[in-house]
PQR file with spaces between the fields and no chain letter, atoms N, CA, C, O and H, PARSE charges and radii, in Angstrom:
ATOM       1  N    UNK     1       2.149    4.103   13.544 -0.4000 1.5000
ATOM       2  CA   UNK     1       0.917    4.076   12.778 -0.0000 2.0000
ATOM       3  C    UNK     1      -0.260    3.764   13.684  0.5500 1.7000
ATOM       4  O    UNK     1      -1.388    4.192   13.439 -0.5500 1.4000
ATOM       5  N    UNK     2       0.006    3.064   14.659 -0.4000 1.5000
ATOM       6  CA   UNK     2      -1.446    2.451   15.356 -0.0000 2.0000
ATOM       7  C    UNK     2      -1.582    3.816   16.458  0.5500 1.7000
ATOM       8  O    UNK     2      -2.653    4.307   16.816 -0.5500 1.4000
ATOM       9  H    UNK     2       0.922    2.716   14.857  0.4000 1.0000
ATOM      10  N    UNK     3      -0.645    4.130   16.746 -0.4000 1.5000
ATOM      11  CA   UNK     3      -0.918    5.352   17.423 -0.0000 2.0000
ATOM      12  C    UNK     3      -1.853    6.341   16.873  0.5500 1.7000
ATOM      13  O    UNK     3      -2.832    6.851   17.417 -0.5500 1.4000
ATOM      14  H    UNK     3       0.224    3.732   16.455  0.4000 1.0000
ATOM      15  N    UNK     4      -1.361    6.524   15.663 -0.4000 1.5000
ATOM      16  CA   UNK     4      -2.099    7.398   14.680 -0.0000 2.0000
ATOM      17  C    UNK     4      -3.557    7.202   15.155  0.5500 1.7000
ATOM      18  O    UNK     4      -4.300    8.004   15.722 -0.5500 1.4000
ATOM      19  H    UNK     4      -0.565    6.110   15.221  0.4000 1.0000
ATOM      20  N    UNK     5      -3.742    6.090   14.825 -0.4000 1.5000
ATOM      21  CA   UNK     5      -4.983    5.210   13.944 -0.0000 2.0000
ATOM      22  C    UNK     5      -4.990    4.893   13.372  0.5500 1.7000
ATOM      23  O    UNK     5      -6.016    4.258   13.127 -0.5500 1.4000
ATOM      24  H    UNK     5      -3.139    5.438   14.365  0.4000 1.0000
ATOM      25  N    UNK     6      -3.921    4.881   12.396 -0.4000 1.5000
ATOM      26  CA   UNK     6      -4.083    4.158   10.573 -0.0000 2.0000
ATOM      27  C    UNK     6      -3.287    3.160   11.189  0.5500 1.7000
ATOM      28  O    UNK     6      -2.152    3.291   11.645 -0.5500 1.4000
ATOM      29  H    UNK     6      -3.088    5.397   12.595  0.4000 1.0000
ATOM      30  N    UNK     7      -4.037    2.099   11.153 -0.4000 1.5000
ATOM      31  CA   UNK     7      -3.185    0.760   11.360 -0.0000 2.0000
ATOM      32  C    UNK     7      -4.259   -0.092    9.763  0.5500 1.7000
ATOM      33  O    UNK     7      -5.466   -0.325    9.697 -0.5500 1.4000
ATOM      34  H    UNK     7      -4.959    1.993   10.782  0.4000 1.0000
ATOM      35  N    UNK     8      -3.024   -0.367    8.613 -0.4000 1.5000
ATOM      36  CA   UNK     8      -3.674   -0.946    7.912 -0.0000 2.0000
ATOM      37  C    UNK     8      -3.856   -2.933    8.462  0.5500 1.7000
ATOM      38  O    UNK     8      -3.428   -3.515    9.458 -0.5500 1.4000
ATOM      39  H    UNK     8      -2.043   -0.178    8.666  0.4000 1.0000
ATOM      40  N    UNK     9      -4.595   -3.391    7.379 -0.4000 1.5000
ATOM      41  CA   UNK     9      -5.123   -4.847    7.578 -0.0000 2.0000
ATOM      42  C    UNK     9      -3.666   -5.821    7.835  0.5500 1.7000
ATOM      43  O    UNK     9      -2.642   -5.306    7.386 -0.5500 1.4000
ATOM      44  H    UNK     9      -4.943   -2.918    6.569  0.4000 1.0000
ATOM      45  N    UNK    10      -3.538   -6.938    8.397 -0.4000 1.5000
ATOM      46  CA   UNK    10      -2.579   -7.920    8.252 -0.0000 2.0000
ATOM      47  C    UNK    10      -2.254   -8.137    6.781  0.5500 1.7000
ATOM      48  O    UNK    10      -1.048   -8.054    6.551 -0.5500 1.4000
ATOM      49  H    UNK    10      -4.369   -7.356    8.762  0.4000 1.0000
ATOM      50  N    UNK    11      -3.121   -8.425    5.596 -0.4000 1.5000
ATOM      51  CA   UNK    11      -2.507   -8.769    4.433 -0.0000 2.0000
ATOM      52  C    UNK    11      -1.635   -7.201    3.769  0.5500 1.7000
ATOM      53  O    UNK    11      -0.621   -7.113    3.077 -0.5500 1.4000
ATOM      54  H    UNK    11      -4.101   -8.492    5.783  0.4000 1.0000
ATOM      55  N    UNK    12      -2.497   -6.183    4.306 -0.4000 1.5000
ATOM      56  CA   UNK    12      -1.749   -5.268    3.607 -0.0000 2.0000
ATOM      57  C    UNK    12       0.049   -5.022    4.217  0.5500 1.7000
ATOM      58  O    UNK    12       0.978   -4.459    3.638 -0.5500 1.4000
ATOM      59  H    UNK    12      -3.321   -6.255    4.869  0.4000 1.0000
ATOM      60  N    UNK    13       0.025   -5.474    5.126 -0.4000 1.5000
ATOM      61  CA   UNK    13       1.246   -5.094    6.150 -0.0000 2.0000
ATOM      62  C    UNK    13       1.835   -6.093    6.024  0.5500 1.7000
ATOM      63  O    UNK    13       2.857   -6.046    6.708 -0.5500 1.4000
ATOM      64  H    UNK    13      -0.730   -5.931    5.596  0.4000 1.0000
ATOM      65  N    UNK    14       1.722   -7.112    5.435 -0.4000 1.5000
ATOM      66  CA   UNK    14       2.822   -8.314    4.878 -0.0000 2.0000
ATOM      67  C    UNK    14       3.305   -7.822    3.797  0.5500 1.7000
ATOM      68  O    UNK    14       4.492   -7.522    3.666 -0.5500 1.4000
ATOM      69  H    UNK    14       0.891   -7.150    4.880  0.4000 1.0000
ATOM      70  N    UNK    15       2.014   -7.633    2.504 -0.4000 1.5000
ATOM      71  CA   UNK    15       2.645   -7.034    1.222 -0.0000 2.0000
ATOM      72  C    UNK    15       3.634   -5.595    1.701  0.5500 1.7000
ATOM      73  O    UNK    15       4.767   -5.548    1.221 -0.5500 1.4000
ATOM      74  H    UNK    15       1.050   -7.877    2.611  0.4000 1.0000
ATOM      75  N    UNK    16       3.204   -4.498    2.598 -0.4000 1.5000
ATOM      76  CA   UNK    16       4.245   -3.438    2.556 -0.0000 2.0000
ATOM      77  C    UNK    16       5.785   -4.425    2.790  0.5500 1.7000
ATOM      78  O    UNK    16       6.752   -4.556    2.040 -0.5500 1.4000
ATOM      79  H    UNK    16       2.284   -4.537    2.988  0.4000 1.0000
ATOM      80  N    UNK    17       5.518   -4.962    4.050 -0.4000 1.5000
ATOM      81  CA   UNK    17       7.049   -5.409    4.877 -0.0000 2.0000
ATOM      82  C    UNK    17       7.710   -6.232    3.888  0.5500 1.7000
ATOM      83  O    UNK    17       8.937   -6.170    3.818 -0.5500 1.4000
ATOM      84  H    UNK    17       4.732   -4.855    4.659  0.4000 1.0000
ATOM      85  N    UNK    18       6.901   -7.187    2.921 -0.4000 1.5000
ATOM      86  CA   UNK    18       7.613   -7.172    2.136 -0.0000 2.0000
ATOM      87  C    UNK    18       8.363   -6.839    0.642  0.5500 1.7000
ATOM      88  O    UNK    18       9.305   -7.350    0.037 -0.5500 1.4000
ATOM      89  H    UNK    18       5.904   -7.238    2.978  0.4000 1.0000
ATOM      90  N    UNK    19       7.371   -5.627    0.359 -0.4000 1.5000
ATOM      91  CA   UNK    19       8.034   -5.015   -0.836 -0.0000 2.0000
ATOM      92  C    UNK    19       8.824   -3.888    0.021  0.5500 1.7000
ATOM      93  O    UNK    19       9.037   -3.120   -0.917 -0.5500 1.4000
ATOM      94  H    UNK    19       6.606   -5.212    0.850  0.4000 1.0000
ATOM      95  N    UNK    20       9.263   -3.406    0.863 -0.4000 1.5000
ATOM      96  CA   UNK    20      10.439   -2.888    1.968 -0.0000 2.0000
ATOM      97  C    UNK    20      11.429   -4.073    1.615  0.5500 1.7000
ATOM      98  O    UNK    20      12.327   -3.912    0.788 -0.5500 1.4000
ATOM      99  H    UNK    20       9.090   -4.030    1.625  0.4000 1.0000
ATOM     100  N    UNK    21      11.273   -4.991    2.125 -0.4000 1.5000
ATOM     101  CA   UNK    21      12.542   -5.957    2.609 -0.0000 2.0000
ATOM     102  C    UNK    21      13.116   -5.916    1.449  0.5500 1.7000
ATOM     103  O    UNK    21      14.338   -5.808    1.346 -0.5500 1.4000
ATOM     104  H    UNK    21      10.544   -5.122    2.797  0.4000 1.0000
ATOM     105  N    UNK    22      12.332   -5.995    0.453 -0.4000 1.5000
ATOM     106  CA   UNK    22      12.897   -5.834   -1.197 -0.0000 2.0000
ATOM     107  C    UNK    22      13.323   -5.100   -2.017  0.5500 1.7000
ATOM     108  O    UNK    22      14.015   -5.436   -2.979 -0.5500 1.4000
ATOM     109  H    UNK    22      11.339   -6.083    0.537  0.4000 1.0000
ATOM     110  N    UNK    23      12.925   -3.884   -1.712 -0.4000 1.5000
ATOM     111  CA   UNK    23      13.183   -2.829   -1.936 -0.0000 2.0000
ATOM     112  C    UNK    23      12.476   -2.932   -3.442  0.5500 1.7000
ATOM     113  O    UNK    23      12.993   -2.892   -4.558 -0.5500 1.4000
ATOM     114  H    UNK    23      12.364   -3.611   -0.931  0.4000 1.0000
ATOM     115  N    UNK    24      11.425   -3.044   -3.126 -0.4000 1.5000
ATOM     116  CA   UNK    24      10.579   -2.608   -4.298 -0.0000 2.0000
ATOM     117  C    UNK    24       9.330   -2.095   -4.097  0.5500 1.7000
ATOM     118  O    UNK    24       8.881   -2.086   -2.951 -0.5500 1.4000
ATOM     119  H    UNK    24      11.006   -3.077   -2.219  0.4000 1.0000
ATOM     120  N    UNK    25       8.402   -1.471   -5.419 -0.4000 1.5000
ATOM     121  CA   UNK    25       7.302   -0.934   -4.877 -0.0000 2.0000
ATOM     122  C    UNK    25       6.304   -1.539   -4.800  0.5500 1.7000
ATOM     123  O    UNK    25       6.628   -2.656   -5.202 -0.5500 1.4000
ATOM     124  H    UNK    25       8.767   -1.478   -6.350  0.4000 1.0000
ATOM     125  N    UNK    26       4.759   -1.578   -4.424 -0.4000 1.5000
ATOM     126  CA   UNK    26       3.628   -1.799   -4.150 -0.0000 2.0000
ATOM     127  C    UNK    26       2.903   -1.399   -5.777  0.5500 1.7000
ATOM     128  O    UNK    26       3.050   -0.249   -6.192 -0.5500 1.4000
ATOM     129  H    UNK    26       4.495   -0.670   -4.097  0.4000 1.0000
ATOM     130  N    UNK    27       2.480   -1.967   -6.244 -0.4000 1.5000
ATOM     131  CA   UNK    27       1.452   -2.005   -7.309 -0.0000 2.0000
ATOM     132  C    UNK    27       0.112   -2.289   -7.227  0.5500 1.7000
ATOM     133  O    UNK    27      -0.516   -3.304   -7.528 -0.5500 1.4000
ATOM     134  H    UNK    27       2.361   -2.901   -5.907  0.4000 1.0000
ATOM     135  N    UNK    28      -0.296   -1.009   -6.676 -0.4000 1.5000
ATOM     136  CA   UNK    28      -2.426   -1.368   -5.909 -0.0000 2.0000
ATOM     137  C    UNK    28      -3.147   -0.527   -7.137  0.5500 1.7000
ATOM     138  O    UNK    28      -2.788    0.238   -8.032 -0.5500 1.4000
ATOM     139  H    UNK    28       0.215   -0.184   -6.432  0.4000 1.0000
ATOM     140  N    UNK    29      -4.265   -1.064   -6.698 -0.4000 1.5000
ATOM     141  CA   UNK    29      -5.399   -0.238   -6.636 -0.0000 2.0000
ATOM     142  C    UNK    29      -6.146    0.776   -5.872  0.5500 1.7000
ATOM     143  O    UNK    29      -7.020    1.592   -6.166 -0.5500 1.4000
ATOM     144  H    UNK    29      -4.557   -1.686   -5.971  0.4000 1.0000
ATOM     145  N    UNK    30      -5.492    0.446   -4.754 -0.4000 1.5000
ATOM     146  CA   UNK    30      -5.603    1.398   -3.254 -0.0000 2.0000
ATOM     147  C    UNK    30      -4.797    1.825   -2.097  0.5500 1.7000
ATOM     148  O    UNK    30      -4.693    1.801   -0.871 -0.5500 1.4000
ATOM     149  H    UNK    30      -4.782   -0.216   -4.515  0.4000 1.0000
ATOM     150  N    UNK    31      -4.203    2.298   -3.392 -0.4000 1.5000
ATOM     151  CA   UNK    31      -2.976    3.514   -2.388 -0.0000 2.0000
ATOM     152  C    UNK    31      -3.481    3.402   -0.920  0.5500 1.7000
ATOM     153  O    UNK    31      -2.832    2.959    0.028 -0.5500 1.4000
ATOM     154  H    UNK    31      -4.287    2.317   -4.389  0.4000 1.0000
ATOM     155  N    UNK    32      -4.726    3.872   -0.902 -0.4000 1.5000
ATOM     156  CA   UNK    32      -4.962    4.419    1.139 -0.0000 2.0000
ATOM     157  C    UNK    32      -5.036    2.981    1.449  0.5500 1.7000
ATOM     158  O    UNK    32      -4.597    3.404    2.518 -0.5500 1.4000
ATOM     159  H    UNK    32      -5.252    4.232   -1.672  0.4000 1.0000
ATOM     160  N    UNK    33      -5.139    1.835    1.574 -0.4000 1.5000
ATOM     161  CA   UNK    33      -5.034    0.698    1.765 -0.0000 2.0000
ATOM     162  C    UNK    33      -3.475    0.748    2.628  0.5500 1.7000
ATOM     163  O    UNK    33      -3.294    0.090    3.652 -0.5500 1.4000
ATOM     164  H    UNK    33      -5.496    1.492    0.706  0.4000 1.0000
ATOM     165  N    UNK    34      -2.499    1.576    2.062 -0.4000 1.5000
ATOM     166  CA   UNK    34      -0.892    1.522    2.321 -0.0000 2.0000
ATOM     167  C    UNK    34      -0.806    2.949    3.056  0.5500 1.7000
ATOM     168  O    UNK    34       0.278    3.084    3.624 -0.5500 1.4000
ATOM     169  H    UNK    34      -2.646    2.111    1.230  0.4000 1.0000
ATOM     170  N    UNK    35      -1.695    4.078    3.195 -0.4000 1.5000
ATOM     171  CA   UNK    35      -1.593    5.008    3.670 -0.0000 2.0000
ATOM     172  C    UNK    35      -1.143    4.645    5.538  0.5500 1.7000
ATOM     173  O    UNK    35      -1.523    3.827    6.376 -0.5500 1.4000
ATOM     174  H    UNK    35      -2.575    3.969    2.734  0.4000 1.0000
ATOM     175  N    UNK    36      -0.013    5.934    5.495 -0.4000 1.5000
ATOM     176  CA   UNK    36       0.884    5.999    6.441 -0.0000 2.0000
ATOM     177  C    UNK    36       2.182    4.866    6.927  0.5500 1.7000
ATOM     178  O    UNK    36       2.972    4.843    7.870 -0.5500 1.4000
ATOM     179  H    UNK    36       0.296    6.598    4.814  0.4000 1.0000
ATOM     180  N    UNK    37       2.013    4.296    6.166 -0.4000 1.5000
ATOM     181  CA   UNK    37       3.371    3.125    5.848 -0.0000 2.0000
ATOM     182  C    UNK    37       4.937    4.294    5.723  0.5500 1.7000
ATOM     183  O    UNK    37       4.875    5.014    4.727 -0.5500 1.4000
ATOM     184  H    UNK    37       1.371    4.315    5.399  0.4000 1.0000
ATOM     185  N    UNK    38       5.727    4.423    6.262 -0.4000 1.5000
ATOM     186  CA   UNK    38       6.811    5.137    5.964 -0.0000 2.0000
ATOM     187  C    UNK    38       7.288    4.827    5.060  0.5500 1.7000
ATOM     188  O    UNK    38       7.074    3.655    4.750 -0.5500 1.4000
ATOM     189  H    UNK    38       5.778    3.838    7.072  0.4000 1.0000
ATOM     190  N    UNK    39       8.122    5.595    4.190 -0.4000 1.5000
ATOM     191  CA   UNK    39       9.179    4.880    3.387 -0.0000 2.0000
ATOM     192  C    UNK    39       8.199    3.825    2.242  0.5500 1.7000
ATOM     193  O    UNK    39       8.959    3.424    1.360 -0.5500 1.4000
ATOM     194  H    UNK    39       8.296    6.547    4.441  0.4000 1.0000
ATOM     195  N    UNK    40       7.184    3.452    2.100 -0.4000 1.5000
ATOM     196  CA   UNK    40       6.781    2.496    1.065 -0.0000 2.0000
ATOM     197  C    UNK    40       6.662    3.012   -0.305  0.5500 1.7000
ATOM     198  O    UNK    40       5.902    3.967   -0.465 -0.5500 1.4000
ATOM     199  H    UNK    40       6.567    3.778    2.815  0.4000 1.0000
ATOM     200  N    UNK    41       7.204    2.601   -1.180 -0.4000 1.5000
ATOM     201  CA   UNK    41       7.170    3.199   -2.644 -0.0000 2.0000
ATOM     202  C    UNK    41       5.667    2.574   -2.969  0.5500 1.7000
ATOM     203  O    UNK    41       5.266    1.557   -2.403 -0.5500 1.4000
ATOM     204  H    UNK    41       7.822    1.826   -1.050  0.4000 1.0000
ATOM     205  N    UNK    42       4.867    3.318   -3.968 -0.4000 1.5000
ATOM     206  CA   UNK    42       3.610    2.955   -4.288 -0.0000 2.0000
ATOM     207  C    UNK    42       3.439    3.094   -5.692  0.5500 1.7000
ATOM     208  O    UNK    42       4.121    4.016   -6.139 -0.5500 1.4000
ATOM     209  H    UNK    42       5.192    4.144   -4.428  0.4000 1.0000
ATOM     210  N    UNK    43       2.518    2.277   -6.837 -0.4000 1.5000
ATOM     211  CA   UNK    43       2.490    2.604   -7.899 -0.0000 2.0000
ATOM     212  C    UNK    43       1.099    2.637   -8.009  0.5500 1.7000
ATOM     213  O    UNK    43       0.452    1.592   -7.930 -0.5500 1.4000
ATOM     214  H    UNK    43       1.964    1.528   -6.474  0.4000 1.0000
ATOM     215  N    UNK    44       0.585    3.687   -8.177 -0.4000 1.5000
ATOM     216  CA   UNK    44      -1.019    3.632   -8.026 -0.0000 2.0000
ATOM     217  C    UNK    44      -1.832    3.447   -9.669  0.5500 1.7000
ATOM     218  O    UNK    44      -1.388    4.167  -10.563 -0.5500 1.4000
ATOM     219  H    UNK    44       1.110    4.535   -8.241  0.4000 1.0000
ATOM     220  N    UNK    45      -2.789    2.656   -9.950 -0.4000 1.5000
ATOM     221  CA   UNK    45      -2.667    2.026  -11.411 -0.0000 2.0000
ATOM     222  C    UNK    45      -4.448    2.232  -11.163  0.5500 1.7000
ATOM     223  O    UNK    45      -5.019    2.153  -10.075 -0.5500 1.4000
ATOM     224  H    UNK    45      -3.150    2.071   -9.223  0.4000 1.0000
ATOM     225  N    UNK    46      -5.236    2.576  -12.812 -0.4000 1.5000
ATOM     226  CA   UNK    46      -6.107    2.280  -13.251 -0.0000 2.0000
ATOM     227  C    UNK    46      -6.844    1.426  -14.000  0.5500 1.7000
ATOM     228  O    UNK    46      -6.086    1.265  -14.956 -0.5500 1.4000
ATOM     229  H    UNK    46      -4.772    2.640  -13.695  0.4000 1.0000
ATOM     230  N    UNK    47      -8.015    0.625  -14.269 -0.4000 1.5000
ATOM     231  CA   UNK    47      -7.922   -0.546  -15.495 -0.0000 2.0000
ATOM     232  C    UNK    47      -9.317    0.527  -15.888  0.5500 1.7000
ATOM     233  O    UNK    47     -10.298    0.907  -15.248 -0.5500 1.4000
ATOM     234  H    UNK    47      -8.631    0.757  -13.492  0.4000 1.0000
ATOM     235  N    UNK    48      -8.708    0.804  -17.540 -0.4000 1.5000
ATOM     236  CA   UNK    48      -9.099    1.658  -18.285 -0.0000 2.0000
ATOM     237  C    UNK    48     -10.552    1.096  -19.080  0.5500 1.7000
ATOM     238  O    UNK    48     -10.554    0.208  -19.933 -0.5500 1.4000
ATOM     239  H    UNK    48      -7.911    0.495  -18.060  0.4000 1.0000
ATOM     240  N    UNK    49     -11.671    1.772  -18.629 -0.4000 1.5000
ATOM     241  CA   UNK    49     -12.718    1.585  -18.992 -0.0000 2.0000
ATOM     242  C    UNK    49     -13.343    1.111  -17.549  0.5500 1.7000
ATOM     243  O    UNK    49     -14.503    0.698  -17.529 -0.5500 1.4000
ATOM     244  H    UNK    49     -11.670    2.494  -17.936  0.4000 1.0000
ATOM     245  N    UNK    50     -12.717    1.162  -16.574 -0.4000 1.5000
ATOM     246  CA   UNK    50     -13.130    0.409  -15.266 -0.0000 2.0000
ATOM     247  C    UNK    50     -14.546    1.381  -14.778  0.5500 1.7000
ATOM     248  O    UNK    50     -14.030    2.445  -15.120 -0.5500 1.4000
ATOM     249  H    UNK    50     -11.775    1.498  -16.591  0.4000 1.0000
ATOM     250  N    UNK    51     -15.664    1.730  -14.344 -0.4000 1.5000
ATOM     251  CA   UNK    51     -16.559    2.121  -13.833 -0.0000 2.0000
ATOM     252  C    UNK    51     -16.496    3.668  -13.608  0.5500 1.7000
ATOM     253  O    UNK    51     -17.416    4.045  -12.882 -0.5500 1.4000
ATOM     254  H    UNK    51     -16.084    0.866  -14.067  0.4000 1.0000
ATOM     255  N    UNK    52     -16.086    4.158  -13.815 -0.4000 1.5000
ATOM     256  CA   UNK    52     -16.438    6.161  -13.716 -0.0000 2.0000
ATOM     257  C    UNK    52     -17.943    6.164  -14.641  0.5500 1.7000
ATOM     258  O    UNK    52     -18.541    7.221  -14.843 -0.5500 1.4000
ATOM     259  H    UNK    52     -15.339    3.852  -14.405  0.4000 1.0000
């Protein structure tokens, strides 16, 4: 990933490593926050009435 360039933040790369270790998914608001993480399951969620 850092090769890439997408090296996400320290907090985001605790939450991936550890919903991996767990084998569970990520529940954001900002998927690209987790963009290029291998393997990370993601549940990408809206709060309805939120600003559009």
């Amino acid at each position: 990933m850092a090769r890439g360039g997408r090296t996400p933040g320290y907090p985001d790369l605790w939450i991936a490593a550890s919903a991996m270790a767990l084998d569970v998914p990520v529940l954001t608001r900002s998927p690209k926050h987790f963009a290029g993480v291998p393997d990370l399951k993601l549940i990408d969620y809206a709060i309805v009435g939120e600003g559009v």
